[in-house]
C-alpha positions as CSV (number, residue, x, y, z in Angstrom):
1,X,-202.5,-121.4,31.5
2,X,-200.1,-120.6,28.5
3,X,-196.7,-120.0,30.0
4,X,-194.1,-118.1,28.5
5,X,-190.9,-120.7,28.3
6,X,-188.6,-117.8,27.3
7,X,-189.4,-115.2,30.5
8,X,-189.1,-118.6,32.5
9,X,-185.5,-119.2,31.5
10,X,-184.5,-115.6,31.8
11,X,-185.9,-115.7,35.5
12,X,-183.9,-118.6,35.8
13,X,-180.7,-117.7,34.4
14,X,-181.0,-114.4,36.7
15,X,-181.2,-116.4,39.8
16,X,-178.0,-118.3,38.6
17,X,-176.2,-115.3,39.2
18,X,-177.6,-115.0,42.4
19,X,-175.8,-118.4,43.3
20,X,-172.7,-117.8,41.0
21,X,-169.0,-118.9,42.9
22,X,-166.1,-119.7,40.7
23,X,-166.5,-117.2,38.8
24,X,-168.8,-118.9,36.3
25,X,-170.4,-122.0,38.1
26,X,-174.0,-122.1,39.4
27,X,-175.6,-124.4,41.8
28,X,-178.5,-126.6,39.2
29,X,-181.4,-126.7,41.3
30,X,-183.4,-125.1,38.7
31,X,-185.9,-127.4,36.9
32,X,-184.3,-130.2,34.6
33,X,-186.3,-128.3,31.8
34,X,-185.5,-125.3,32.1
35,X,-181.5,-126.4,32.2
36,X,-182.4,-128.3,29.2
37,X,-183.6,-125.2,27.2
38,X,-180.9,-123.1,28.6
39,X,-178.3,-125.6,27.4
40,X,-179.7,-125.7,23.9
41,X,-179.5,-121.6,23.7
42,X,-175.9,-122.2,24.5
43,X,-176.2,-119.9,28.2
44,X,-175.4,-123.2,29.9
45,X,-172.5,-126.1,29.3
46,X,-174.4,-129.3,29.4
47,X,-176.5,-129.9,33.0
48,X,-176.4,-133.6,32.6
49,X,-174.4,-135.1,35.2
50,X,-173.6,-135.5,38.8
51,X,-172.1,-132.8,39.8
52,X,-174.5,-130.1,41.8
53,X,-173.5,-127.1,39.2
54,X,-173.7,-126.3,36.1
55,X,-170.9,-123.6,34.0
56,X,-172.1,-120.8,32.4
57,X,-170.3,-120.1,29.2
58,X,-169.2,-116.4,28.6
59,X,-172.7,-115.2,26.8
60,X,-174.5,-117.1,29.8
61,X,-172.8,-115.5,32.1
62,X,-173.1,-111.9,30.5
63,X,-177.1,-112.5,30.1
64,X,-177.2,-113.5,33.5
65,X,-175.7,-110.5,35.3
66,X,-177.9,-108.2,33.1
67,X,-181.2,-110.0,33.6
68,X,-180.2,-110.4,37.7
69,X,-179.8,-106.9,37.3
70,X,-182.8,-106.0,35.3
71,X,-184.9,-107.7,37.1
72,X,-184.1,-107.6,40.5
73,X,-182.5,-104.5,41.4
74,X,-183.6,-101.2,43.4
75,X,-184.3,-98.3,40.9
């Protein structure tokens, strides 16, 4: 099956919002991957480490309330 990577993320960084505390920290159990790409289009801080969470920086954290929003709320 050819997966779109890109809708993948976007479903991902969405459901970071859903965990969000801190104002800008999200619990990292999303797929190492997935982190990975996130990180590289600057949504993320860098997931390597040992701490459970992972900081979204400010355009991360904008993208992720509108995505959470677009695609999981009532209409």
């Amino acid at each position: 099956m050819d997966i779109d990577e890109d809708k993948i993320d976007e479903a991902a960084l969405a459901l970071m919002y859903l965990t969000l505390h801190d104002h800008y920290r999200a619990w990292k159990q999303i797929d190492w991957e997935v982190t990975n790409r996130l990180h590289e289009k600057g949504l993320i801080c860098d997931p390597v480490g040992k701490t459970k969470s992972v900081v979204l920086t400010d355009e991360g954290l904008k993208q992720s309330e509108m995505l959470f929003n677009k695609l999981f709320a009532k209409k």
